[in-house]
C-alpha positions in Angstrom: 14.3 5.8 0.2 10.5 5.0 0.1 8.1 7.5 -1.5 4.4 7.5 -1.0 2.9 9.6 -3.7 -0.8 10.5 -4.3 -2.0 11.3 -8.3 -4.6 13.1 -8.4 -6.9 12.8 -11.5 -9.7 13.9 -13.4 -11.4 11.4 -15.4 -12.3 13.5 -18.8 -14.9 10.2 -19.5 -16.7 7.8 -17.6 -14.5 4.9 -15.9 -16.3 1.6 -16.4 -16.3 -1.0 -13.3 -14.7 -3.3 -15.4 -11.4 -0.8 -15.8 -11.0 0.3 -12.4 -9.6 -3.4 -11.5 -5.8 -3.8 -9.9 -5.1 -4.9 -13.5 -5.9 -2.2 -15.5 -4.2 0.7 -12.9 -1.3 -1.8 -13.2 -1.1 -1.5 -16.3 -1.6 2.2 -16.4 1.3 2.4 -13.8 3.5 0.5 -16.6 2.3 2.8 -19.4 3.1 5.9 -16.8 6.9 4.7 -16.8 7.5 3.6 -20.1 6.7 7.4 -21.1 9.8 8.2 -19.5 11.5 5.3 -19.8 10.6 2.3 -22.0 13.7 0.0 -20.7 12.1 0.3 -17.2 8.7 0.1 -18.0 9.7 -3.4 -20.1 11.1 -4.5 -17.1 8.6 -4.0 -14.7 6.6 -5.5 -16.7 8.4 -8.7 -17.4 9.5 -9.0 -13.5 8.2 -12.3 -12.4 9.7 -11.7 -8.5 8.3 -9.2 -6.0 8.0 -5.8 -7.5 9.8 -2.5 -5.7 6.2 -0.5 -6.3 2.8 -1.1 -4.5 -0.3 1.2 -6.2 -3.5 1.6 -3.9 -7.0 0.8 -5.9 -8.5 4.2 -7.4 -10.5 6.2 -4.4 -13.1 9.3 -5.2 -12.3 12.4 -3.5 -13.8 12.8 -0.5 -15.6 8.8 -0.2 -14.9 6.8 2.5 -15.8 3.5 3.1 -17.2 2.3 6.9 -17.7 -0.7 7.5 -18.4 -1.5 11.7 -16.6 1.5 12.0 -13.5 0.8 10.7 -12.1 2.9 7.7 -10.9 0.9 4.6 -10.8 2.4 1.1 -12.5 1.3 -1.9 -11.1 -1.8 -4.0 -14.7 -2.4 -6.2 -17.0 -0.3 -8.1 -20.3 -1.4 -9.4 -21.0 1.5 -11.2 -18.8 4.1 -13.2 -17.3 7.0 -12.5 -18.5 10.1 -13.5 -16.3 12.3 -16.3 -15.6 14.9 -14.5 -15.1 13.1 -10.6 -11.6 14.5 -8.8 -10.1 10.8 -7.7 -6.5 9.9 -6.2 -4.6 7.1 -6.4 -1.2 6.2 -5.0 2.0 5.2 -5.7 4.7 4.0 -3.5 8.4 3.3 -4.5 10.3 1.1 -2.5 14.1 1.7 -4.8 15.7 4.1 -5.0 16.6 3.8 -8.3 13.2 3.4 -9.4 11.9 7.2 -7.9 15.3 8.7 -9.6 14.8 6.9 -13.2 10.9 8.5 -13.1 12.1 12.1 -12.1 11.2 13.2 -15.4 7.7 12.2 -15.1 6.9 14.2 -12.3 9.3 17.3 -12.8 7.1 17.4 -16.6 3.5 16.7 -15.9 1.8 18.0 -18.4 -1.6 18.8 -16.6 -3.5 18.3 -20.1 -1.5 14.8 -21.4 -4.6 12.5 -21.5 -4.0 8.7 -19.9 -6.0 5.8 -21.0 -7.9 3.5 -17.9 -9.3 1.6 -20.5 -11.1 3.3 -23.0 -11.3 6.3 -20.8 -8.9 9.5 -20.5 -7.6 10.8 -17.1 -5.5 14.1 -16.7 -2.9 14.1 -14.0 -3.7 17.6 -12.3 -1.0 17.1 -9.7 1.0 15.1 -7.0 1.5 15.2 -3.8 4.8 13.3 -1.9 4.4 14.7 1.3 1.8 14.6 3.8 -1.5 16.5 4.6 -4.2 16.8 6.8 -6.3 15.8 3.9 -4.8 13.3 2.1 -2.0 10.7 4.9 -1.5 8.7 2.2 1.5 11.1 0.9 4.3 10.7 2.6 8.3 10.4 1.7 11.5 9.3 4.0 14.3 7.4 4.3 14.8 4.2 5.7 17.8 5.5 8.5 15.5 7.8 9.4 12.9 5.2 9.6 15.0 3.5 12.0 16.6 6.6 13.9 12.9 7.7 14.6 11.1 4.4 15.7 10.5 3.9 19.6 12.4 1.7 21.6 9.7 1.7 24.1 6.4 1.1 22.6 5.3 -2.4 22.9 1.9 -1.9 20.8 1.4 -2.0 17.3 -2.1 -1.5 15.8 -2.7 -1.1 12.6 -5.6 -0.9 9.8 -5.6 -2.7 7.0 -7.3 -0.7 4.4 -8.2 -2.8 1.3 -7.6 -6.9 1.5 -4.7 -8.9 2.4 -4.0 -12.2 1.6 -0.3 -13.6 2.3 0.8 -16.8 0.4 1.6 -20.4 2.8 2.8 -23.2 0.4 0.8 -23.5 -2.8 -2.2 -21.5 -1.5 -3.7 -18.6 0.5 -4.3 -17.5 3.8 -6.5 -14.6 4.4 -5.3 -14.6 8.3 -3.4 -11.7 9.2 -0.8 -14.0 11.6 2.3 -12.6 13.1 4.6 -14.6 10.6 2.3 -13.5 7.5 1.9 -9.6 9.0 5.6 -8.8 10.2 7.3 -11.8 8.0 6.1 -9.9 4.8 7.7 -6.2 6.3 10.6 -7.8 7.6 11.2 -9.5 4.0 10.5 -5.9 1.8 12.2 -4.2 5.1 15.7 -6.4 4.0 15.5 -6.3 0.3 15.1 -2.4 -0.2 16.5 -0.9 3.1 20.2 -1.5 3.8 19.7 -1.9 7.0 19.1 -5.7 7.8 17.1 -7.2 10.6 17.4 -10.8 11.6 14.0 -11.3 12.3 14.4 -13.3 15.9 11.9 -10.7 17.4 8.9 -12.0 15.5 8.3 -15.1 18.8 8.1 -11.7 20.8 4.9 -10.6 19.1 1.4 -11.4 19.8 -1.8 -10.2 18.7 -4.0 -8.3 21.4 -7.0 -7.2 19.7 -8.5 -7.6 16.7 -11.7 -7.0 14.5 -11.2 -8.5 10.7 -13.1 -9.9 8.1 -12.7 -11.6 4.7 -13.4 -9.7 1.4 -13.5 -11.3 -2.3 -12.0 -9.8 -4.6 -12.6 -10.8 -8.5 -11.9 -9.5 -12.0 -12.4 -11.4 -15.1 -9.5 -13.3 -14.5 -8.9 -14.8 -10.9 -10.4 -14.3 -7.3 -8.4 -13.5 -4.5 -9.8 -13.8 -1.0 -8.0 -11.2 1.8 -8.8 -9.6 5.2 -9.9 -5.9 6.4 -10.3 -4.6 9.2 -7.7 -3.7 12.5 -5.5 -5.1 14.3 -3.4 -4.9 17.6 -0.2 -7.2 18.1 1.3 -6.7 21.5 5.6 -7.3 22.5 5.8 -9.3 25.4 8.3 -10.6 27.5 11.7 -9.3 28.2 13.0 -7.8 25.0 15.9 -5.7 24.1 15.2 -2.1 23.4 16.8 -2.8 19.9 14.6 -5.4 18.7 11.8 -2.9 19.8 12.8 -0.3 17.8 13.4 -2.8 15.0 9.4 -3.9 15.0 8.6 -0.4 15.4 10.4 0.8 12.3 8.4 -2.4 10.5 5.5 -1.3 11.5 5.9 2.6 10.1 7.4 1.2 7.0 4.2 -0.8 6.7 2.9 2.6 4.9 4.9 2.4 2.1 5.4 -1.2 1.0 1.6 -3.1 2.1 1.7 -6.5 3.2 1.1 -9.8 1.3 0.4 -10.5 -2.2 -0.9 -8.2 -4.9 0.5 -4.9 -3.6 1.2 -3.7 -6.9 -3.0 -4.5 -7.7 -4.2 -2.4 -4.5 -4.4 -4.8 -2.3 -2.7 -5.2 1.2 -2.6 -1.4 2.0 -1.7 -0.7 5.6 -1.1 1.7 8.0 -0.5 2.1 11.3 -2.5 3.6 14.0 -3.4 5.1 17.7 -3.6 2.7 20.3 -7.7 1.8 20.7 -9.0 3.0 23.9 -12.4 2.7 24.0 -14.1 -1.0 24.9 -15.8 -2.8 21.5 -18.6 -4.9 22.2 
């Protein structure tokens, strides 16, 4: 069952730039489990394979970021945050092992339990797992009724991708948000966590009908990782089985929970799907 929860904190000291890196809320994450359980936070942390947790980057109440009118959410900060500034930052379970082994850390928040981003201190004032007008991010299900409620009609899938993407080809990067790259990383998370396996012979179906990206650097003191941002339409065509329709569908709402490409579990490839565009871009 995937869970989509939003953290909300308040920073009880300034955050410095150079803490607010996928990183350092990775490793905050880690700490955050190992409180409750040290076995699982040890293994987390000495996974080498893909990770059954995505976290977004830390986003200030209230900020969005625009860019040619498309909403994305902040993954860089250039100066600190304020002690005192009510942020949110998500967290998104794949397992459902993993959201039953945590239980305790939600069912005991201790409101006044200081966390350490670096040498600051954030309280946890709350969480939210389900979603609201303010804050979409939240959101929990499970995967039959992921399936059960996708369409086996629609035929176009848009979707925004909020902070960068960058899907592994080979030995190096692609910042192109392809078909393969796009619906080959759902379909992959889609098999390993969900139960309910899809062969993937739909993908040749799927073509993209609109899109307005752009590439974003990422950097922290250790790497640089070059994604995409922006939105994107992809289109079925041909003549297609209702199943496999409702099968790209369902990969397409799951795209909420689990991000696509690399570094979901540093903020980066957060997705989510959209309304059909309707208005003419120049």
């Amino acid at each position: 069952m995937p869970h989509s929860l939003v953290l909300n904190l308040l920073p009880q000291s300034p955050i410095s730039p150079q803490y607010l890196t996928g990183r350092h809320l990775h490793a905050l994450f880690l700490t955050l489990v190992s409180a409750v359980d040290q076995q699982l936070g040890d293994n987390l942390h000495n996974e080498k394979s893909e990770k059954a947790f995505t976290l977004s980057p830390l986003q200030i109440n209230g900020h969005q970021r625009f860019s040619h009118g498309i909403y994305s959410l902040e993954w860089e900060y250039h100066k600190p945050i304020p002690a005192g500034t009510p942020c949110w930052w998500r967290v998104s379970l794949l397992d459902d092992t993993l959201f039953s082994r945590l239980t305790p850390l939600w069912l005991n928040l201790n409101p006044q339990q200081p966390w350490h981003l670096g040498p600051a201190d954030l309280h946890i004032t709350g969480i939210l797992g389900t979603p609201r007008s303010s804050q979409p991010w939240a959101n929990a299900t499970t995967y039959a009724q992921l399936y059960e409620q996708a369409s086996e009609v629609d035929r176009q899938i848009a979707l925004t991708i909020c902070s960068p993407a960058g899907f592994r080809q080979g030995q190096y990067d692609s910042a192109l948000p392809t078909r393969e790259c796009v619906f080959g990383s759902l379909l992959h998370r889609w098999n390993k966590y969900s139960g309910i396996e899809f062969s993937g012979e739909f993908l040749e179906k799927v073509f993209p009908s609109f899109f307005d990206i752009r590439t974003e650097m990422v950097a922290d003191s250790r790497s640089k990782f070059i994604g995409c941002l922006g939105e994107i339409s992809y289109r079925i065509l041909g003549d297609v089985e209702p199943q496999a329709i409702k099968q790209i569908n369902a990969l397409a709402d799951f795209a909420l929970y689990c991000g696509i490409g690399r570094k979901t579990p540093m903020g980066m490839g957060m997705i989510r799907r959209v309304g059909v565009h309707t208005k003419v871009r120049p």
